[in-house]
C-alpha positions in Angstrom: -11.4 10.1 16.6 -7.8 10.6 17.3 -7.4 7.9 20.2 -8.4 5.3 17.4 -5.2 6.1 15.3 -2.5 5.9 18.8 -4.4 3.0 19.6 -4.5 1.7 16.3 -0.5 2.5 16.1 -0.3 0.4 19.6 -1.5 -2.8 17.4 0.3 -3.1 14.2 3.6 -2.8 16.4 2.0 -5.8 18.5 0.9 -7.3 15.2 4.6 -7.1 13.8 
């Protein structure tokens, strides 16, 4: 499960 943590990455900096 390494797409999960880009992905996961991806969201907080759209969560921001």
């Amino acid at each position: 499960a390494e797409k999960i943590q880009e992905q996961a990455e991806q969201l907080w900096s759209s969560y921001s």
